[in-house]
Every structure is written in structure tokens, then in C-alpha cells.
N, C-alpha and C positions, 0 to 999 in steps of 0.2 A: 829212546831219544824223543824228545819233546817235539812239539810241534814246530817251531821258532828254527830249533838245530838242523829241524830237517828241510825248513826252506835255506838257510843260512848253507849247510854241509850237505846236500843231498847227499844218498847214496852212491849216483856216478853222477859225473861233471854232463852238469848243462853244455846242449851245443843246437846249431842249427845250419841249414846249407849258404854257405858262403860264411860262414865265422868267421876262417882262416882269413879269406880278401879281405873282410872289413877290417880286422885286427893291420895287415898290412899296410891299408891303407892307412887307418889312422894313425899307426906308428909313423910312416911318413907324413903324413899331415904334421904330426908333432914333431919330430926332427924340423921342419921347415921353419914353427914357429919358437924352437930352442933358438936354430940359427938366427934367425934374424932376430931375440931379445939379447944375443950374444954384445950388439952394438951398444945396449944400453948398461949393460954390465961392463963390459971390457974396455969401450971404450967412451964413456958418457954421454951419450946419444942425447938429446932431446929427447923427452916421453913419445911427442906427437911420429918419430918418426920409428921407434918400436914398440909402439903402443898393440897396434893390431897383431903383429907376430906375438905377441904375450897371450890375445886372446885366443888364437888362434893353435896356442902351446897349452896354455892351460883348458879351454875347451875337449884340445881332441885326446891331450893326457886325463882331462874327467872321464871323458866318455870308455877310454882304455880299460881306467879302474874299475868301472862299473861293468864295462865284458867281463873284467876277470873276477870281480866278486859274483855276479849273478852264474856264471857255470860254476862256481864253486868258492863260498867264501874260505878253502883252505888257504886259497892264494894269500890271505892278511898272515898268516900265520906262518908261511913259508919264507925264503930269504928274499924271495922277488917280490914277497909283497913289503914285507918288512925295510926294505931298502928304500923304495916307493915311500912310505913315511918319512922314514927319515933325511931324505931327497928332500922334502917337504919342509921337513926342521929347517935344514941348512937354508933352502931357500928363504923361510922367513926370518930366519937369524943372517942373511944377505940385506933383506928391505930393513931390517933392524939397525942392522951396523952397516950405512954403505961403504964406509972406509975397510972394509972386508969385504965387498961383494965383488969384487974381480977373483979373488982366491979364492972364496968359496962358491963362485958359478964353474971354477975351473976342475975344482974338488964335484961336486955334484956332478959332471961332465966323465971324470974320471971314472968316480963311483959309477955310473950307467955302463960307461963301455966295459967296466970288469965284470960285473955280474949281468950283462946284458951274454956278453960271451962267455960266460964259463960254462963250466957242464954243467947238464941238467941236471945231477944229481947235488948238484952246490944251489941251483939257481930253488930245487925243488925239497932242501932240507926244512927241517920245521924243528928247533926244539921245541913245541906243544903237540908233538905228534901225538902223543896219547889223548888229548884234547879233541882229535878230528876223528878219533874211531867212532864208528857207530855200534 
């Protein structure tokens, strides 16, 4: 394994004490800022009044991706990470087409709470699994 794969894939998943609280927290932190850009999607808000929930959604959803690639970049290759992109899609094919972005914030909303709860053996499939062996 090259050097690259081996920061990217280490051998066992990066971790450190209190991972688990940060991940918690910031998961709520970003639900809080999903909620309140909800207003601007669903029901045409003003920017000025869910502006800061966006940042504050997209902020602590950055910082999430970034926990989950640094213990271990399998997460892009698994379905929770892969969803996460495409979550991403939808959302810029929303600012694309606003005449579609109440459907598709509703559909992204969907898409999270199925693969947020399924089992983990759904949430942690990869077809590139041969791709993350070392």
C-alpha cells in the first residue's frame, strides 16, 4: 500500500477520547441548522432570515465529513458516505432549479432519516470493498 492509501485507509480507523460527544454534538448542531434552512426551502423565507442556519448546517455537516474521512477515508466508499454526496447533488440541483427545491429538500430529508437508521451493515456496505483492503 502506498503511502497516500495509507494516510487516506489506515490500517484501523482513526479515533481519539471524546470522538463519540463531538460527532453527537455536531450532528445536533446540524440538525438545528437543516431546521431552520427548512424555512427557506419549504416555505420562501427571506435569505436574511435563514441565512445563518445554512451556515451553521453546512459548517458543522463540513466538519462531520471531515471526522469521518480522517478516522478512516472507507467512510466515501461506503453507503453513508456515498449518500452524503449525493445529498450534496440534490442539494445543488435544489439551488439550480428553485422551482424543485421544496421536493427535493423533502427527498434529501427522507434520504438522511433512511440511511441515518438502517442497520449498520446497510449503512457500512461498500461495493469498492476490494478497493479498501490493505
Amino acid at each position: 500500500m502506498s503511502n497516500w492509501q495509507h494516510i487516506l485507509f489506515p490500517p484501523k480507523p482513526r479515533t481519539f477520547p471524546g470522538e463519540r460527544w463531538l460527532d453527537i454534538v455536531m450532528r445536533s448542531i446540524h440538525l438545528v441548522g437543516v431546521a431552520g434552512i427548512s424555512g427557506g426551502f419549504l416555505f420562501d423565507l427571506p435569505e436574511a432570515q435563514y441565512l445563518p442556519f445554512w451556515y451553521l448546517a453546512t459548517g458543522a455537516g463540513s466538519l462531520l465529513v471531515l471526522l469521518y474521512v480522517w478516522t478512516s477515508g472507507k467512510w466515501l466508499l461506503q453507503v453513508k458516505g456515498m449518500v452524503v454526496i449525493f445529498k450534496l447533488l440534490l442539494l445543488a440541483l435544489a439551488i439550480l432549479l428553485p422551482q424543485w427545491r421544496a421536493e427535493l429538500f423533502v427527498l434529501i430529508i427522507l434520504i438522511s432519516g433512511l440511511v441515518a437508521h438502517a442497520p449498520g451493515h446497510v449503512r457500512g456496505y461498500s461495493p469498492f470493498a476490494g478497493l479498501m483492503k490493505g
